[in-house]
N, C-alpha and C positions, 0 to 999 in steps of 0.2 A: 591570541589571534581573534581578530572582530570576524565574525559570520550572520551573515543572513540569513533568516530561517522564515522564510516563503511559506506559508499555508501550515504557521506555527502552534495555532489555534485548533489542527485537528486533533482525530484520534493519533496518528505517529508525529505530529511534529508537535502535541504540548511538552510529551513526555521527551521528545529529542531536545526541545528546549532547555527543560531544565538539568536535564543529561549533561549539556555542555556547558552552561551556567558552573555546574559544577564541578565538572572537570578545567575552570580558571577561562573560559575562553568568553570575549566581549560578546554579547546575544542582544541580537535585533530584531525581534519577531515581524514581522511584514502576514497581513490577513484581510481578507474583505469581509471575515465572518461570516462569507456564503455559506459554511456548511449548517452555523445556526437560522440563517434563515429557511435555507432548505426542509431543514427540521417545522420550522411553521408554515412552508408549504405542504407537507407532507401531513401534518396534523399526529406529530407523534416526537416524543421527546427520549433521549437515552436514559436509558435505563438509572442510570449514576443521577444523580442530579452537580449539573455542570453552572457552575459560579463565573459570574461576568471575567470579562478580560482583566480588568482593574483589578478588582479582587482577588483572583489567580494570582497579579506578578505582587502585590500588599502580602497576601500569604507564603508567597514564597519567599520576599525578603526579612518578613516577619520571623520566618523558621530560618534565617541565616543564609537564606540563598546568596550565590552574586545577583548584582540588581541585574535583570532585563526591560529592554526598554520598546515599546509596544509604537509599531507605523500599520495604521487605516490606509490597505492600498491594493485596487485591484488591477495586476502585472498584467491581466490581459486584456486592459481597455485603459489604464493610465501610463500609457508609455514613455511620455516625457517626465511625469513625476519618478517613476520608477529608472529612468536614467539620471535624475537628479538624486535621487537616492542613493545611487552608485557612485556618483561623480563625490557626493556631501560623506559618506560613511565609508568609502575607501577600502570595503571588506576584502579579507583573503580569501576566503573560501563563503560560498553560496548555494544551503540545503533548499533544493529545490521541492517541497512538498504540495507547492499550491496548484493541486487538480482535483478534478471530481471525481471519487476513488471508487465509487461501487459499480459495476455491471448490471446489476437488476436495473439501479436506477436508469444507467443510458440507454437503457433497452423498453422503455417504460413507454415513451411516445415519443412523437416526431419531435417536441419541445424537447423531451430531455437527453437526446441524441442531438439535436442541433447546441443545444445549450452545451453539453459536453467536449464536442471536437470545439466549440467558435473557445470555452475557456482554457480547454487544457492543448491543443494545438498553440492559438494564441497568446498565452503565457511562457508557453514554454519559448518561442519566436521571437516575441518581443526580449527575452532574458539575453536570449543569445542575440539580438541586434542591439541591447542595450552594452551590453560588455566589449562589443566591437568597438560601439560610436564614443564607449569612454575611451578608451585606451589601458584599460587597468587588465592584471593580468589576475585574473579571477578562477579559483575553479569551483567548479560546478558540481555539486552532489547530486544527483536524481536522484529520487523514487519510483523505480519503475514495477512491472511484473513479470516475472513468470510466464504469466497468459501470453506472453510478445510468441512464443515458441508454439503457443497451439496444444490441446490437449488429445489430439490423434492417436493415432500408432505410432510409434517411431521402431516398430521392431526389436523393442529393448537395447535400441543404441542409448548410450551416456548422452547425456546433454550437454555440452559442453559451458565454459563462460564467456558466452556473447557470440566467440567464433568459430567457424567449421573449419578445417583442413579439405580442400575438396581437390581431386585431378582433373586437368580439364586435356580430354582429346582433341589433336590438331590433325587435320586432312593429312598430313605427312604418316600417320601411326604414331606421332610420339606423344608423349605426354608433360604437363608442367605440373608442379603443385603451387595453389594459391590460397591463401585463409581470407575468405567472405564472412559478412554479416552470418549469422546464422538464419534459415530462411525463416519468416514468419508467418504466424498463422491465426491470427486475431479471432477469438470467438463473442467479442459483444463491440458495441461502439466504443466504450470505455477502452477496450485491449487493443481496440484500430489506434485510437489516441498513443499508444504508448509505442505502438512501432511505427509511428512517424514522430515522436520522440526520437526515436533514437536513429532517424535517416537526421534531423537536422540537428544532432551533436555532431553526427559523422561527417558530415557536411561540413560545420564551421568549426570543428577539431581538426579539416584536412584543410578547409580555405583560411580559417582566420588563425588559426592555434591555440583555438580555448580549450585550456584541458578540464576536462569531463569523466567524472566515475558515475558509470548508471548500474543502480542498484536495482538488480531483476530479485523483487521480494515476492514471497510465497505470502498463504495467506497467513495474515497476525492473527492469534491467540491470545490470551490473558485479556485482562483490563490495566492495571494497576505497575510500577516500578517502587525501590523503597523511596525513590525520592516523592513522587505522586504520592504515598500514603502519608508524608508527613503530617499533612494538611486533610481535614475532609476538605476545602475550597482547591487542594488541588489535583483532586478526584478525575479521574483518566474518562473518555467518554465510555460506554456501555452499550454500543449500536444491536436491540435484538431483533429489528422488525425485516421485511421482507427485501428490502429494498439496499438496506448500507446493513445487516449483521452479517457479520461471516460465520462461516457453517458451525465451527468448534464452539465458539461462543453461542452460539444458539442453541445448540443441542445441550448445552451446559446451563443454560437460564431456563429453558424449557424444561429441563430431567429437575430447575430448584422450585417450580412451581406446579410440578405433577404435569404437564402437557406433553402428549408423545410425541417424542424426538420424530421429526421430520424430513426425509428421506426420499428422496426425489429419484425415480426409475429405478433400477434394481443397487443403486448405491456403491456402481462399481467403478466410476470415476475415481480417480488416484490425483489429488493434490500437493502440493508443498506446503510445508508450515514450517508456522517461524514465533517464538514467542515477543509478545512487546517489550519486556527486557534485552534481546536478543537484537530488536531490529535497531533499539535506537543506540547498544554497543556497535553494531555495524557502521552504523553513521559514523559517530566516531573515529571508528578506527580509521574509515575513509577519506576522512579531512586529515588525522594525522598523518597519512602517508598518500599523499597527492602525487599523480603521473608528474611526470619531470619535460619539461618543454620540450614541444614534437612528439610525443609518446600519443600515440594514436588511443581512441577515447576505450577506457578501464570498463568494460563489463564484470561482472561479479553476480555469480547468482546466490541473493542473500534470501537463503534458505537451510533449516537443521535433520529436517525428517519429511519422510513422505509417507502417506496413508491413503488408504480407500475410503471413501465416503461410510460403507458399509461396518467398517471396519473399525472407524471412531465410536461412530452409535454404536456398536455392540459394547466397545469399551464404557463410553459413559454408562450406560445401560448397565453394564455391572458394578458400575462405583457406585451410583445413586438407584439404581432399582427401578429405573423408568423404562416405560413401555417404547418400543421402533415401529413407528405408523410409514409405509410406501404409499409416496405420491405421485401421482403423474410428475413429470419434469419440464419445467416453465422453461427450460433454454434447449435449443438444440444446439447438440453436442453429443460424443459416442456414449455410448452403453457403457464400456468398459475402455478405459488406455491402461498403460505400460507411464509409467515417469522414471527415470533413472538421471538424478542431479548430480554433474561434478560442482562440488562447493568447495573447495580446497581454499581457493584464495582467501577467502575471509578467515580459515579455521588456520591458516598460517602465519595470517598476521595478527592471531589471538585469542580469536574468539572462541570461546569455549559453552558449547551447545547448550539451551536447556530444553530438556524434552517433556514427554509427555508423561509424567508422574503423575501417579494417583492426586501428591498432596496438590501440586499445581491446580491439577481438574477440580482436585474439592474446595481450594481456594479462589473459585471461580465461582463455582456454585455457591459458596457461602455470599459473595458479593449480591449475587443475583439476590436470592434469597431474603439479603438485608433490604433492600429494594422492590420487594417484589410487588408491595403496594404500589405502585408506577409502572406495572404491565400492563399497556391496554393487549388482552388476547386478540383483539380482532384484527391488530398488526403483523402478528404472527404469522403467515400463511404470505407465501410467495404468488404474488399475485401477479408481475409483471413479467412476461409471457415474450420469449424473443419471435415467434411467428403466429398467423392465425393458425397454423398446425397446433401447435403449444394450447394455443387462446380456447380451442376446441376442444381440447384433452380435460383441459383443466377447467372448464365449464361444470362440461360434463358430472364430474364429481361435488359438484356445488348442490 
């Protein structure tokens, strides 16, 4: 099967890349390399040390891979090139990864909130009016999140995939049942992005009949897949800094250079996790079993376990012996939620969880570690503040 793979260059789509390389299927990576540029606006580079485009798909064909073949193209400002894309490569299926993935950063200033909804709105828009004005019958993998659902209370209701069963009372006393979107509840510009994602797959899933699997992922863990370690050139990113590291991995590169784990309000936020082995089997198995024309658009919450914030730290903390530092907290959002995921669909068409084992954790820290000469500390510390409430708090402690 040929597949496009949209924003194939990042943290989840190198490793998805060469996932389906592997698994025999034709791979066309599609990338503006904005997330390396990002990286030199930011003045901080991953952890890993990350090897040009070229040399990535050299070392992968080197070590046996199938060959992939690399297209310079940014889907949300080159629209006609990116429907000639469609029209000349005639893909089956199209992993949708090209957005701006982190919340710190959209929440950082007025640019990088503007910059976030004009690429990841308008990428995603142009894909799906690109697929219409072909005629090809394309479907569409997304990467979405979690965060679409909101980190509230939910009263220890289940979460469902994608959709709610809801009653709705009529003037008369009687009652219907209908399944809606599930409602959402976006907590940064990044997580606004993704639930109007998913209003325009619904849209041209019910107007045009693209069919659409949108993958609701928790946050990724790990660095590395066995295909990634073949190569040190094809070394997985390492994001630790404030801005794009997600919380596992940082508490995990922080515990491999003695800096205390950092812990934002009393640490009682409850997230999803997924490992990067884990997300880009998801992928997979997505494209191998595609909704069937007219099937209204496939949610899946691609997630394996859930945890407290406070709750990870204490764990790293006993694996590696590191200290837990509480910091004021740069986002507003509750104290404490409730998360309760139904994930069935994914685990029944296969997948088989990997969790949070010691050796995983220590195989993380060992990364870090090898590395550790390439931590600037001064990136470490969460610095991008969703309110001047936030901006105030965390002065303060400076």
């Amino acid at each position: 099967m040929k597949v496009l793979v949209l924003g194939g260059d990042g943290f989840c789509g190198w490793p998805c890349c060469v996932n389906l390389a592997e698994a025999g299927h034709d791979v066309v990576m599609v990338d503006n390399l904005s997330r390396r540029k990002i990286d030199v606006d930011l003045g901080v580079e991953s952890l890993t040390p990350i090897a040009t485009v070229s040399d990535r798909l050299r070392a992968w064909e080197e070590t046996g891979g199938r060959a992939i073949r690399f297209v310079g193209l940014d889907i949300a400002q080159d629209y006609q090139l990116l429907l000639e894309l469609l029209r000349s490569e005639r893909p089956e299926a199209v992993v949708h990864f090209a957005e701006q993935r982190a919340a710190p950063y959209s929440m950082k200033s007025s640019t990088t909130k503007r910059y976030t909804v004009d690429n990841n709105v308008n990428g995603t828009h142009n894909l799906l009016c690109a697929i219409v004005e072909s005629g090809l019958d394309i479907h569409i993998v997304h990467l979405g999140t979690m965060g679409v659902y909101g980190y509230g209370s939910h009263r220890g209701a289940t979460i469902p995939e994608g959709y709610l069963t809801v009653e709705v009372p009529q003037a008369d006393g009687s009652r219907f049942r209908e399944k809606i979107l599930h409602p959402t509840d976006p907590g940064s510009v990044y997580h606004m992005t993704k639930t109007l994602d998913q209003l325009l797959f619904y849209y041209y899933n019910k107007n045009d009949g693209i069919r659409v699997t949108d993958l609701h992922q928790g946050i990724v863990w790990g660095t590395n897949t066995d295909l990634t370690d073949r190569d040190p050139r094809l070394v997985n990113r390492f994001d630790y800094d404030g801005d794009y590291g997600t919380v596992l991995n940082r508490f995990l590169m922080q515990a491999a250079i003695g800096y205390p784990l950092t812990v934002h309000g009393t640490g009682g936020q409850t997230r999803a996790f997924i490992h990067i082995r884990d997300s880009v089997k998801c992928v997979e198995l997505a494209i191998d079993h595609p909704p069937s024309s007219g099937e209204k658009v496939r949610i899946y919450n691609q997630m394996t376990e859930s945890h407290k914030v406070k709750d990870l730290a204490e764990k790293v903390a006993a694996v590696t012996g590191a200290q837990v530092s509480h910091l004021p907290n740069p986002r507003k959002e509750a104290i404490e939620n409730d998360l309760i995921v139904d994930n069935r669909c994914l685990i029944e068409l296969g997948l088989k969880p990997t969790t949070l084992e010691d050796g995983l954790l220590s195989e993380v820290v060992d990364v870090a570690r090898r590395w550790a000469d390439r931590c600037d500390r001064s990136r470490i510390p969460c610095v991008s503040t969703w309110t001047t409430t936030q901006a105030a708090a965390l002065k303060a402690t400076v």
